[in-house]
ZAFIKOL-54922 format. One record per atom (N, C-alpha, C): residue number from 1; chain; residue in one letter; x, y, z. Coordinates in nm, 3 decimals, decimal comma. Layout:
! ZAFIKOL-54922
+------+-------+------+---------+---------+---------+
: resi : chain : resn :      px :      py :      pz :
+------+-------+------+---------+---------+---------+
:  NUM :     A :    a :       X :       Y :       Z :
...
+------+-------+------+---------+---------+---------+
//
This chain:
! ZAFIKOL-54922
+------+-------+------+---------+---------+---------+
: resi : chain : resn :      px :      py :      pz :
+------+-------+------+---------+---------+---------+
:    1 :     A :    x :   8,909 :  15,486 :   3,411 :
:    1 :     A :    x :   8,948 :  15,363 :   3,479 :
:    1 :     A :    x :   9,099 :  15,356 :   3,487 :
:    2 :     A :    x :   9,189 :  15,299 :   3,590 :
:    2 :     A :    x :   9,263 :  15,249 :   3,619 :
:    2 :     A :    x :   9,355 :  15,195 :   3,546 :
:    3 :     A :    x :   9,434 :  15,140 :   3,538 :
:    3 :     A :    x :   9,515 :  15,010 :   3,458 :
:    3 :     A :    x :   9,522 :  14,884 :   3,553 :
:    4 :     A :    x :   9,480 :  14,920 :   3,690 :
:    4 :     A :    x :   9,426 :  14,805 :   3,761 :
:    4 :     A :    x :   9,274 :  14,704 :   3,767 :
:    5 :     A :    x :   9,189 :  14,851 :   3,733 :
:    5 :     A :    x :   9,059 :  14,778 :   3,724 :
:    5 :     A :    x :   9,064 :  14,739 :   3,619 :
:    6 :     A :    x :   9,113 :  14,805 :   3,471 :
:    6 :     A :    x :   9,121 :  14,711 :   3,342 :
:    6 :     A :    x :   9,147 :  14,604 :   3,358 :
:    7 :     A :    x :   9,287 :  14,584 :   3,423 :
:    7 :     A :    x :   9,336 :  14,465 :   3,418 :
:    7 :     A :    x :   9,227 :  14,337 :   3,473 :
:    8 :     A :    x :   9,189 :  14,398 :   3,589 :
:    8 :     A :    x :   9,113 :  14,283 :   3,681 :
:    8 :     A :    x :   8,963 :  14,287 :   3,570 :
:    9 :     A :    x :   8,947 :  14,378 :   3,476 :
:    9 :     A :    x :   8,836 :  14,326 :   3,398 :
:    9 :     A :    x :   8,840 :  14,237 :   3,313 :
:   10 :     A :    x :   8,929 :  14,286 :   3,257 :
:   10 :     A :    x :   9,025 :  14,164 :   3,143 :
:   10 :     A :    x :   9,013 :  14,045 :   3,185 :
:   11 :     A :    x :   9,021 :  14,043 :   3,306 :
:   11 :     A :    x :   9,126 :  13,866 :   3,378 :
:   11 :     A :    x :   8,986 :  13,829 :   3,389 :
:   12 :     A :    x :   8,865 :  13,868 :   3,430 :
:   12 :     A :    x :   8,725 :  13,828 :   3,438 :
:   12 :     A :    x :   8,638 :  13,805 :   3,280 :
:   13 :     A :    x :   8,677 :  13,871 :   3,222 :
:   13 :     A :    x :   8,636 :  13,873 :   3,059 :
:   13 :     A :    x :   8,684 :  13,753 :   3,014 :
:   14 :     A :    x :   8,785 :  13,707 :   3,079 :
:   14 :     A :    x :   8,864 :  13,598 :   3,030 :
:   14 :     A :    x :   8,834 :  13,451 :   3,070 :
:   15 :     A :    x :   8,766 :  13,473 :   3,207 :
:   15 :     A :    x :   8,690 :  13,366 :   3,206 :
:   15 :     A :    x :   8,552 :  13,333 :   3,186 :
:   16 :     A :    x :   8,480 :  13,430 :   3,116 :
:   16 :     A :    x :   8,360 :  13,365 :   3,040 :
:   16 :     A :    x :   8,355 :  13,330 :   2,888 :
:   17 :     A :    x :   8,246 :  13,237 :   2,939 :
:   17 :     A :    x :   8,229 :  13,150 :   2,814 :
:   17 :     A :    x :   8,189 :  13,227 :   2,733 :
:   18 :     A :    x :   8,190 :  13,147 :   2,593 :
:   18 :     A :    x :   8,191 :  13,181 :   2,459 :
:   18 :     A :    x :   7,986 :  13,317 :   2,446 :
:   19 :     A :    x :   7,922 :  13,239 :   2,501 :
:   19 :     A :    x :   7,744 :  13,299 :   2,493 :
:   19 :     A :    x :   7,792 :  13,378 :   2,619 :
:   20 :     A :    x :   7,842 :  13,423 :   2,681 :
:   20 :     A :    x :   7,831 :  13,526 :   2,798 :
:   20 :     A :    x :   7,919 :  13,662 :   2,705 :
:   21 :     A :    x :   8,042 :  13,596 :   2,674 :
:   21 :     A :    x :   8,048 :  13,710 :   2,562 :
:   21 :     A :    x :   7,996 :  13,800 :   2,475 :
:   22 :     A :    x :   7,905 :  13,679 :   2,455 :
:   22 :     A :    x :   7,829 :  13,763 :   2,304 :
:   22 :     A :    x :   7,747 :  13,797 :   2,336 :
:   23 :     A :    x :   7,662 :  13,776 :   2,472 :
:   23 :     A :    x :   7,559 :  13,868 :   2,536 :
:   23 :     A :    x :   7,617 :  14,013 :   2,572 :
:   24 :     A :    x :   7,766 :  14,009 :   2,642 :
:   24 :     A :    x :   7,859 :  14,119 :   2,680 :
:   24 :     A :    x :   7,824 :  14,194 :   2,500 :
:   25 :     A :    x :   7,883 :  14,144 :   2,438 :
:   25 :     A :    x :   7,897 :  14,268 :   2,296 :
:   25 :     A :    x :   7,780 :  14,282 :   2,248 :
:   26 :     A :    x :   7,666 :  14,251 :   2,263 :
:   26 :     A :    x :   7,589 :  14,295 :   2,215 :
:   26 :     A :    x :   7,500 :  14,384 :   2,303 :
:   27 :     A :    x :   7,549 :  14,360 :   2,437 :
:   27 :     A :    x :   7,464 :  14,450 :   2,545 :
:   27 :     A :    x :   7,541 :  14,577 :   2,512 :
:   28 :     A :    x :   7,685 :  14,569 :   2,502 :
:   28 :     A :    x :   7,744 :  14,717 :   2,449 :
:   28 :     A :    x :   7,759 :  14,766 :   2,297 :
:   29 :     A :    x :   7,699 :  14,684 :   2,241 :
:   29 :     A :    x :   7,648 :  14,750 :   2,080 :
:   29 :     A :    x :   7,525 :  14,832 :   2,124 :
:   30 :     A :    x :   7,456 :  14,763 :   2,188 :
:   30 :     A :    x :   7,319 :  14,858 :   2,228 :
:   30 :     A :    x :   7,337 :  15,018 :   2,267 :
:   31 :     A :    x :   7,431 :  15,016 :   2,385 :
:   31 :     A :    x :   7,455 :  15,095 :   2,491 :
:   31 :     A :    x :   7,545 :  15,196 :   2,430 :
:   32 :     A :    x :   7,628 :  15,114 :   2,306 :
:   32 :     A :    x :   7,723 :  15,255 :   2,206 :
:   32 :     A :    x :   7,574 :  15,356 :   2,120 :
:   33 :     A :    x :   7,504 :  15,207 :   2,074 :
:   33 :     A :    x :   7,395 :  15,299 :   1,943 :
:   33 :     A :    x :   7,349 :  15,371 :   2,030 :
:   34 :     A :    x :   7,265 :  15,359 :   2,119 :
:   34 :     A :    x :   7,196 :  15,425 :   2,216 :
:   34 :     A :    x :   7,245 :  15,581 :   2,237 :
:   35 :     A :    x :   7,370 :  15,586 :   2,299 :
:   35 :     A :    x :   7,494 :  15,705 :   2,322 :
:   35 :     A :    x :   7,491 :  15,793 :   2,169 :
:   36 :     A :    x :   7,515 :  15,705 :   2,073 :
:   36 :     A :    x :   7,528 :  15,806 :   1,934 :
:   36 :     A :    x :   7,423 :  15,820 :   1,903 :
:   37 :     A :    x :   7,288 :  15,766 :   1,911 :
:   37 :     A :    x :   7,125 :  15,819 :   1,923 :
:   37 :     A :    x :   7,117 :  15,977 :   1,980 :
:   38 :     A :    x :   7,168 :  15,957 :   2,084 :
:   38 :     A :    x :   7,147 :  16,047 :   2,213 :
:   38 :     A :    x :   7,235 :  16,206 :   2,142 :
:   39 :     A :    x :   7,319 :  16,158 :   2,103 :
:   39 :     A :    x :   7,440 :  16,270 :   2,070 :
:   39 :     A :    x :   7,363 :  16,356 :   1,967 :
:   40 :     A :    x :   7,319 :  16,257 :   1,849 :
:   40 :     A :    x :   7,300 :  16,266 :   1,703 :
:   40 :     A :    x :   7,163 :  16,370 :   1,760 :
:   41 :     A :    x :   7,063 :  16,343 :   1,831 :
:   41 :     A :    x :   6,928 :  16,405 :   1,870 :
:   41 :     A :    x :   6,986 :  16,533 :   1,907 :
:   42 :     A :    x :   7,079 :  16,542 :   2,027 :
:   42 :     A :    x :   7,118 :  16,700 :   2,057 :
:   42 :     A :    x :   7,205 :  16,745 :   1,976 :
:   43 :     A :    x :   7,234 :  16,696 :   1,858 :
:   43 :     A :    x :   7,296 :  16,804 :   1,750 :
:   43 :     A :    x :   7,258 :  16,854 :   1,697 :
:   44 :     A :    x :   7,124 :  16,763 :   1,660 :
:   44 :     A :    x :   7,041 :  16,832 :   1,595 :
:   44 :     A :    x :   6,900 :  16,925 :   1,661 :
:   45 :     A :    x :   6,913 :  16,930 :   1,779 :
:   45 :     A :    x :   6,847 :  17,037 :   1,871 :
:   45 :     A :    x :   6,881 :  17,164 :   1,887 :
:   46 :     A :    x :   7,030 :  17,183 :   1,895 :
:   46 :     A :    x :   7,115 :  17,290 :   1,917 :
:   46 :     A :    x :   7,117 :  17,346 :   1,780 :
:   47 :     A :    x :   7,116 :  17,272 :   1,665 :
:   47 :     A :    x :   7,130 :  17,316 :   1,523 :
:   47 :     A :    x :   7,005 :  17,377 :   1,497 :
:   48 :     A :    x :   6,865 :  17,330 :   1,568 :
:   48 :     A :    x :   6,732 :  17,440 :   1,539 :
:   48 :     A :    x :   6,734 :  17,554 :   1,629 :
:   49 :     A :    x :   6,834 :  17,498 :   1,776 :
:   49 :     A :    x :   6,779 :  17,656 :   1,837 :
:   49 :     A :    x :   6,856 :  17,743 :   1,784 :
:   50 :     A :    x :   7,011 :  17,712 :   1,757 :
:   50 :     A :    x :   7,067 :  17,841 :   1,670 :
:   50 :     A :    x :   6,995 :  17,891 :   1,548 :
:   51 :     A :    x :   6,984 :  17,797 :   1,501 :
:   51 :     A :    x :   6,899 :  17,871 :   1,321 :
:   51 :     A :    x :   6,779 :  17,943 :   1,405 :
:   52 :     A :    x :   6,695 :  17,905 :   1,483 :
:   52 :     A :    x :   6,587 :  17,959 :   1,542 :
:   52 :     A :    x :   6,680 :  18,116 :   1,613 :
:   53 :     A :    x :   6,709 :  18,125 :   1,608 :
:   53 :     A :    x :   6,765 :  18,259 :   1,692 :
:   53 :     A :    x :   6,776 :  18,324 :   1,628 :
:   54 :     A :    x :   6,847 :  18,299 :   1,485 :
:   54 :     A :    x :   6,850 :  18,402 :   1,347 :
:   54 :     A :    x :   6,705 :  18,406 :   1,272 :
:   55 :     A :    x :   6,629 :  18,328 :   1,314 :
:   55 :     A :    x :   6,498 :  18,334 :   1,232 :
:   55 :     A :    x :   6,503 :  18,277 :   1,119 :
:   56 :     A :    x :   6,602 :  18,136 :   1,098 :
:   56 :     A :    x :   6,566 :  18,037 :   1,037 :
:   56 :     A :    x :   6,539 :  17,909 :   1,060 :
:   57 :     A :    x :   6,462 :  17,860 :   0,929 :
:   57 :     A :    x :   6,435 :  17,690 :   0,999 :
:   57 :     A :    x :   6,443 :  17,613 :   0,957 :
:   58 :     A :    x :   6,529 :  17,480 :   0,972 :
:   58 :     A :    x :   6,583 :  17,402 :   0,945 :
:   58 :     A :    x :   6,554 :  17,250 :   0,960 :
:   59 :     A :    x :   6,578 :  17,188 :   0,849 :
:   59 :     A :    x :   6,448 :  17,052 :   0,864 :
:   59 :     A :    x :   6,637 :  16,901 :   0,864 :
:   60 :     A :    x :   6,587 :  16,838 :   0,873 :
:   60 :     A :    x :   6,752 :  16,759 :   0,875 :
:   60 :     A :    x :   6,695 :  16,631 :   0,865 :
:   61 :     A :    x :   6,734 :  16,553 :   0,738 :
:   61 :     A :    x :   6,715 :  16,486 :   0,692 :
:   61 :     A :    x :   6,829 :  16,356 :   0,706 :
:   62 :     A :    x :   6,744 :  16,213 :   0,757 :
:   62 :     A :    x :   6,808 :  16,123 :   0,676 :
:   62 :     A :    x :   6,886 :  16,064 :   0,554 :
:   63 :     A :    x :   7,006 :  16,065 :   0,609 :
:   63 :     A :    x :   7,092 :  15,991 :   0,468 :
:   63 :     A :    x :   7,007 :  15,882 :   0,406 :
:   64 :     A :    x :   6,997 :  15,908 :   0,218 :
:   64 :     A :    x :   6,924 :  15,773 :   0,168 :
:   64 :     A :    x :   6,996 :  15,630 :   0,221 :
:   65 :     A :    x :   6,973 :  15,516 :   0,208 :
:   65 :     A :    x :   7,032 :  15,409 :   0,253 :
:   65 :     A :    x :   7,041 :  15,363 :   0,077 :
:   66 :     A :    x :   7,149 :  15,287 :   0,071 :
:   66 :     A :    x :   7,130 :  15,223 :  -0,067 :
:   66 :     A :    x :   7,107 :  15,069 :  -0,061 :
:   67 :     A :    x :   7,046 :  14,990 :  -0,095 :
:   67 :     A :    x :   7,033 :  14,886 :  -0,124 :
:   67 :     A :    x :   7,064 :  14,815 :  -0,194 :
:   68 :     A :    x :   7,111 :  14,658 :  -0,191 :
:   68 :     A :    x :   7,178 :  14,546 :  -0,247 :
:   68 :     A :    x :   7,329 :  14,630 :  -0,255 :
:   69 :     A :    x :   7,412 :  14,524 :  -0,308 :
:   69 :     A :    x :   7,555 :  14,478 :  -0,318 :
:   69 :     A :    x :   7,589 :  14,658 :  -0,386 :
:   70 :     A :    x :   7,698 :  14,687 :  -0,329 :
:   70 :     A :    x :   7,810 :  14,779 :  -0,381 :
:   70 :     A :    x :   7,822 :  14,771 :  -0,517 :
:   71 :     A :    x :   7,829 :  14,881 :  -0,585 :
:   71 :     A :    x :   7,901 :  14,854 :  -0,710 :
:   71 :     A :    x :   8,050 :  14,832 :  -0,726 :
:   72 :     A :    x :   8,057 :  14,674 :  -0,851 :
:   72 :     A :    x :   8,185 :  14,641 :  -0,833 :
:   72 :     A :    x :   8,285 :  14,741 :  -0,854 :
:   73 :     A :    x :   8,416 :  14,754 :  -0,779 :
:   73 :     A :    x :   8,482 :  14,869 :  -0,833 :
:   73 :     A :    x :   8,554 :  14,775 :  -0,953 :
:   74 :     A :    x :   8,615 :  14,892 :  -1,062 :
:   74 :     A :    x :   8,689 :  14,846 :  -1,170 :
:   74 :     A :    x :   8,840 :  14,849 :  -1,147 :
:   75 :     A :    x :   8,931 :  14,705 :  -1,206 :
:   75 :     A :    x :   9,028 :  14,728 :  -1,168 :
:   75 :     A :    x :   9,138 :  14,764 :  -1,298 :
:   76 :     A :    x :   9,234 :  14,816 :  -1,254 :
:   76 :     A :    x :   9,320 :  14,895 :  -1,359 :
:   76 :     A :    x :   9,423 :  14,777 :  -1,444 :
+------+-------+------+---------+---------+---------+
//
């Protein structure tokens, strides 16, 4: 894009209300996860057909998630 069409997006961003916004960021929270869905799937496609080419096979696992509150850090 431009620094003209930015601009003229901006100046339109600027006049909606407060709930048109937050429909705006959350329609592009979707549309980012979606994109790094998309990425994350063909990395890990390309990562079986190479191992598959050498005649290995490769399983790819979910990070554990941790649950409840952080541990407090300690301070010095």
């Amino acid at each position: 894009m431009d620094a003209y069409v930015n601009e003229r997006l901006i100046d339109r961003l600027e006049t909606q209300g407060d709930d048109e916004l937050r429909a705006l960021i959350a329609r592009a929270r979707d549309i980012l996860a979606a994109r790094e869905d998309k990425r994350k799937k063909e990395a890990i496609a390309a990562i079986r057909q190479l191992a598959a080419e050498h005649g290995l096979g490769v399983t790819v696992k979910k990070p554990a998630r941790r649950r409840g509150r952080p541990p407090k850090s300690k301070s010095s």
